[in-house]
C-alpha positions as MATLAB code, in Angstrom:
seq = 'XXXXXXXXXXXXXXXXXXXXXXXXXXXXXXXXXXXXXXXXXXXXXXXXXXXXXXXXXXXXXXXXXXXXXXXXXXXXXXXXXXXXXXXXXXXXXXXXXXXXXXXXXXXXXXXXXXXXXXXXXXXXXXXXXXXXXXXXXXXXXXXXXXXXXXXXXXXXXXXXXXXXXXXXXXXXXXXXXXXXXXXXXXXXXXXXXXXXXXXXXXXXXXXXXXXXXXXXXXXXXXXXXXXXXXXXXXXXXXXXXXXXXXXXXXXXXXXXXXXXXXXXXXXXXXXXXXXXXXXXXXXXXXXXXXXXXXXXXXXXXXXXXXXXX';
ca = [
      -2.315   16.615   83.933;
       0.547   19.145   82.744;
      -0.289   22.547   82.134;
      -0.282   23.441   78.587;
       2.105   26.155   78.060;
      -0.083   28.518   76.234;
      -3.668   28.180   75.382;
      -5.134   30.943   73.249;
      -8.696   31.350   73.717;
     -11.108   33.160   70.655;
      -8.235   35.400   71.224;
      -9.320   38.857   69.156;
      -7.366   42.073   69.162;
      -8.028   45.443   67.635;
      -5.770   48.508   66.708;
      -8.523   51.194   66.026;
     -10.803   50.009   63.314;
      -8.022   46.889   62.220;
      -8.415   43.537   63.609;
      -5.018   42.171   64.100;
      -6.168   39.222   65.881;
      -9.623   37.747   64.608;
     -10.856   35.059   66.881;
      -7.209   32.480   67.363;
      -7.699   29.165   69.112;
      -5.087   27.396   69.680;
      -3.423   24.639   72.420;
       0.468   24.803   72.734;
       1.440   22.205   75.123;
       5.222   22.939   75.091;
       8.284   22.132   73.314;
       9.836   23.312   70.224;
       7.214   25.120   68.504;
       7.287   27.492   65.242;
       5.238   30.585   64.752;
       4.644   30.804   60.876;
       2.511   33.446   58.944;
       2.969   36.055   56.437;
       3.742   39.609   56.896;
       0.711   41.089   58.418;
      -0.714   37.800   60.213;
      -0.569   38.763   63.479;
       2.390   36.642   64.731;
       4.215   40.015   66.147;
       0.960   41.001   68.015;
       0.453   37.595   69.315;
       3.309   37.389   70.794;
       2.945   40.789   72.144;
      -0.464   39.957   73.691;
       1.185   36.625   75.212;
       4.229   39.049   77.072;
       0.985   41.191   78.615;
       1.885   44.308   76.281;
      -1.302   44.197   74.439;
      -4.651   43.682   75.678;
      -6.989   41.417   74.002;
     -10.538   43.005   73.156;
     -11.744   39.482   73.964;
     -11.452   35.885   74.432;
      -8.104   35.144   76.560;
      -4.396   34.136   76.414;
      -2.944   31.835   79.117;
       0.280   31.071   79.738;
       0.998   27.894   82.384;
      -2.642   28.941   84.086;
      -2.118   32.398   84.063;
      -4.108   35.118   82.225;
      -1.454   37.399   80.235;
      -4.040   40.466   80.696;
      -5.333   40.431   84.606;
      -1.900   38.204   85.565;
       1.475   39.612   83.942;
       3.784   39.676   86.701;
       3.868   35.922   87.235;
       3.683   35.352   83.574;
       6.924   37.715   83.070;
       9.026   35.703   85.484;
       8.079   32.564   83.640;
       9.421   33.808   79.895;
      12.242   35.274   78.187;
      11.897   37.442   75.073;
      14.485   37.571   72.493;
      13.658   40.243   69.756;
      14.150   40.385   66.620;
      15.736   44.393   67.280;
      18.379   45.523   69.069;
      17.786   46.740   72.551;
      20.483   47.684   74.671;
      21.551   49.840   77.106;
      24.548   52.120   75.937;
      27.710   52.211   77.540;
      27.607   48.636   79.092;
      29.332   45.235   78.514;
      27.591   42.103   77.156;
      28.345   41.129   81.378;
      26.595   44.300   82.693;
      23.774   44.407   80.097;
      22.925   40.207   81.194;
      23.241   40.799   85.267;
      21.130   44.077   84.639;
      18.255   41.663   83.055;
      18.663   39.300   85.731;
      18.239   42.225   88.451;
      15.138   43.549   86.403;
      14.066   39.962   86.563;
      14.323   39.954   90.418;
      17.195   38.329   90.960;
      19.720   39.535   93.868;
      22.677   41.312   92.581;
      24.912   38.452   92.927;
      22.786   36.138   91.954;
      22.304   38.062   88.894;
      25.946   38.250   87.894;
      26.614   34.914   88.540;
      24.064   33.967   86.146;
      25.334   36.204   83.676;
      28.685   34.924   83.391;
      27.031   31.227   83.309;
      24.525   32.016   80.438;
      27.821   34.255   78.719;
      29.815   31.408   78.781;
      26.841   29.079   77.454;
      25.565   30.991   74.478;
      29.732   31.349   73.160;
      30.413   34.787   74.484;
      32.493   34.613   77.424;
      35.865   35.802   75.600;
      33.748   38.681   75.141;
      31.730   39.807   78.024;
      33.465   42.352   78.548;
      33.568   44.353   76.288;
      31.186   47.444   74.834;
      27.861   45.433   73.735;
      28.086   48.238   70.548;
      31.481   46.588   69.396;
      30.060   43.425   69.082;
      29.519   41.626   65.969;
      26.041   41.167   64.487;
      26.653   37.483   64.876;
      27.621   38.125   68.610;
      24.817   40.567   69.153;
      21.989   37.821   68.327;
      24.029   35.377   70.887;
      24.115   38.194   73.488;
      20.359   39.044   73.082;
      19.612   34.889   73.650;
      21.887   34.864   76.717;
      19.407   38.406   77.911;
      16.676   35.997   77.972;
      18.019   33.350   79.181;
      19.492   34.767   82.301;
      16.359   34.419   84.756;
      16.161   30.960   84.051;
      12.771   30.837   82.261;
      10.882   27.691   81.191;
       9.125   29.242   78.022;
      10.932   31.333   75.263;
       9.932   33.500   72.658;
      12.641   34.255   69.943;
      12.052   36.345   66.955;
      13.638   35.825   64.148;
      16.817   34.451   66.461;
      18.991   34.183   63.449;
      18.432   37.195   61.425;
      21.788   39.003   59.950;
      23.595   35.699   60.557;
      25.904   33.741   57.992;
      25.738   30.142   57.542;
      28.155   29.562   60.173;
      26.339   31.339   62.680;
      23.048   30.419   61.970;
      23.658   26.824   62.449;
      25.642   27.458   65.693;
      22.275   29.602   66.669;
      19.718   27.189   65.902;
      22.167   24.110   67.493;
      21.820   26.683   70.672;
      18.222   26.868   70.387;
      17.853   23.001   70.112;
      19.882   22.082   72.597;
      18.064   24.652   74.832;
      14.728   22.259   73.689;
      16.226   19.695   74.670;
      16.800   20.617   77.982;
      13.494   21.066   78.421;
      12.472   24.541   77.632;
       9.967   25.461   76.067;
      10.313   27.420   72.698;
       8.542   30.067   70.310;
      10.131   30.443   67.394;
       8.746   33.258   64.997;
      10.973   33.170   61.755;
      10.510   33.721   58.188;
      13.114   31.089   57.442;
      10.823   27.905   57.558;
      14.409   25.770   57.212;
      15.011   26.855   60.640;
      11.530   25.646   62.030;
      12.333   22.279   60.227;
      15.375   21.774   61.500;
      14.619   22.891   65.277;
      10.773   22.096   66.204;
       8.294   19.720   66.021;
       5.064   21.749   65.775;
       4.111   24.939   64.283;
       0.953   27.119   64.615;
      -0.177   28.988   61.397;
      -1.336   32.470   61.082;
      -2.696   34.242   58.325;
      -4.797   37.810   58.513;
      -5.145   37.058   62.155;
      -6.983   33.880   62.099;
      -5.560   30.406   62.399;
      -4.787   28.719   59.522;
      -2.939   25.211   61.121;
      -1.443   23.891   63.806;
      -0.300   20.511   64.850;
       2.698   18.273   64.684;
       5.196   19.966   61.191;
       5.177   15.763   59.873;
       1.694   15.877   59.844;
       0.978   18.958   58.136;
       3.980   18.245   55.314;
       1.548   14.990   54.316;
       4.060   12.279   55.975;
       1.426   10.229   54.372;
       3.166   10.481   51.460;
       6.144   10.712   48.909;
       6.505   12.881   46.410;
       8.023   11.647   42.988;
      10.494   13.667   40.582;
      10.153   11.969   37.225;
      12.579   12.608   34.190;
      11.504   11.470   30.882;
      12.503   11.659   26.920;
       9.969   12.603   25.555;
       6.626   14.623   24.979;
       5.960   15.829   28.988;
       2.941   17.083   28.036;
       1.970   13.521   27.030;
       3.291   11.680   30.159;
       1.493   13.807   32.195;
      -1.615   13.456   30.459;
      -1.202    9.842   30.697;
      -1.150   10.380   34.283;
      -4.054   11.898   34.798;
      -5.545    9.453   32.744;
      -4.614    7.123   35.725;
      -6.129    9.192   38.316;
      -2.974   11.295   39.374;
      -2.423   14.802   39.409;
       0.866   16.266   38.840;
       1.933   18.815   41.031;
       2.782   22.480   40.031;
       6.040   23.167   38.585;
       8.342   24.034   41.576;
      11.338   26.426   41.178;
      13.891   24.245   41.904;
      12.941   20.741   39.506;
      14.440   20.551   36.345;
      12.536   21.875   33.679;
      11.694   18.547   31.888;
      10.976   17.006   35.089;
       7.477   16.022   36.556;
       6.374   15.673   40.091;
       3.641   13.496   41.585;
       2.533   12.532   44.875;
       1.805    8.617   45.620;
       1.117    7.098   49.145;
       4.664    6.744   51.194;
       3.897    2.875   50.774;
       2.738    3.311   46.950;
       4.313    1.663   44.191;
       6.016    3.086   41.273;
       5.290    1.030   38.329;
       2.194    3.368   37.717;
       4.432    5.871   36.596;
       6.352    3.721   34.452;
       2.602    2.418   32.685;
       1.509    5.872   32.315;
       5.272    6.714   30.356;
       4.626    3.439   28.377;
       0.773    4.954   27.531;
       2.722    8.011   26.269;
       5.583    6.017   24.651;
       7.989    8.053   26.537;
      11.189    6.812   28.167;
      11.763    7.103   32.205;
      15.030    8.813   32.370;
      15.337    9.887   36.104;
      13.230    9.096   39.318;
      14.018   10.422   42.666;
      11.867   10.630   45.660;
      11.618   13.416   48.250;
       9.557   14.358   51.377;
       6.869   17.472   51.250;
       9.207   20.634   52.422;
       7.399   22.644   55.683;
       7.454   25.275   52.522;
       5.319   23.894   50.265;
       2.815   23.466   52.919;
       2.910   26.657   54.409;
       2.165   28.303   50.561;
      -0.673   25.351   50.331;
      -2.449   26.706   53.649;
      -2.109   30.311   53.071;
      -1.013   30.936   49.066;
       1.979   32.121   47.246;
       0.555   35.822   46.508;
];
């Protein structure tokens, strides 16, 4: 059987008298995965205790086998960390800065800068390399902090918050990075407030929130691919037609920001019929002006699981 990547055992961690980490379990087997929580979950000190920075006050943290507090060396030649700060060393070029990672990673001096210049070239920075890392772009400073981890040739990755300070453009050309990277068969940690991102580049997610886990499992699962939600338009009293439908047995959902105001939103089975909601318009005598359906957003889930406050 295949390793899992990480496998986070009753995994507790304490800062003084605050419990950052109460108790995660969790099984990551690899891929694309998203690290969601709230500020104050513990995703920045889980990751911390996974790179060997942090010891756990008990339970344990594997990575590929290997225990991140008794085994960090062979753990830290098996990731690459992208941060969500800067972190470089003054003076150099985007080329210096990447072969210096690759020495610090063990790799022979040559070795190291012929990796650079591959990974340089790779992440869209090779018209660039060098020049002074502090003239760069904040754009071209996220690209030259992926090509950092990248240059030791890891199999797992952690990236936080990989596309923050980025404009449209950038982001997209980020996160197409990271999912090509995926699938070439890395495997990915992606801890982001932007849950568009996680949609659009894994296929799992774990969930924290005040240190415990909340979910975790395949991102179609957890958004109810079970079933379709319905935007419904009528003329008429609202109030009514949704009375009428909970006459019927169905609950409308709460008004979401971006619905029109007159509109109402219900979720049926993904192979449910419709002509319920035209009976329960017909038992408020109100007319069906619009219907649209759309798919559960990783969003709406994430507020389900750990609330909006």
């Amino acid at each position: 059987m295949t390793t899992p990547a990480i496998v986070l055992e009753d995994l507790t961690v304490d800062f003084g008298s605050v419990r950052a980490l109460a108790g995660v379990t969790a099984t990551i087997a690899g891929g694309p995965v998203g690290l969601l929580g709230r500020n104050g979950a513990g995703k920045s000190t889980l990751i911390r205790t996974l790179l060997g920075l942090v010891r756990p006050a008990s339970g344990r943290a594997k990575l590929y086998g290997f225990d991140s507090a008794r085994e960090p060396l062979p753990i830290r030649h098996r990731i690459g960390y992208m941060p969500e700060k800067d972190c470089f060393v003054p003076g150099l070029s985007g080329l210096r800065l990447v072969a210096f990672a690759g020495e610090l990673s063990a790799l022979p001096p040559l070795e190291a800068l012929r990796r650079a210049h591959e990974v340089l070239y790779y992440v869209g920075l090779e018209e660039q390399r060098y020049r002074p890392a502090s003239t760069y772009s904040a754009g071209m400073k996220q690209r030259l902090k992926l090509a950092l981890a990248l240059v030791h040739d890891p199999p797992l990755l952690f990236l936080d918050e990989p596309t923050n300070g980025l404009d449209p453009r950038g982001r997209r050309e980020m996160l197409d990075l990271i999912r090509d990277l995926a699938r070439r068969g890395k495997d990915l940690v992606l801890s982001t407030h932007l849950l568009p991102d996680v949609e659009y580049v894994c296929r799992d997610v774990l969930m924290l929130d005040r240190g415990r886990t909340v979910a975790q499992g395949p991102i179609r699962e957890l958004c109810g691919n079970d079933q379709t939600i319905f935007q419904v338009e009528v003329r008429g009293d609202r109030d009514r037609f949704r009375g009428a439908l909970a006459a019927r047995g169905l609950s409308p959902l709460p008004d979401q920001g971006g619905a029109p105001a007159r509109a109402t939103e219900i979720a049926l089975p993904a192979d449910g019929r419709t002509a319920v909601l035209f009976q329960a318009a017909s038992d408020a005598g109100v007319q069906v002006r619009r219907l649209r359906s759309r798919r559960r957003t990783l969003e709406e889930a994430f507020l389900d699981l750990v609330g909006a406050d």
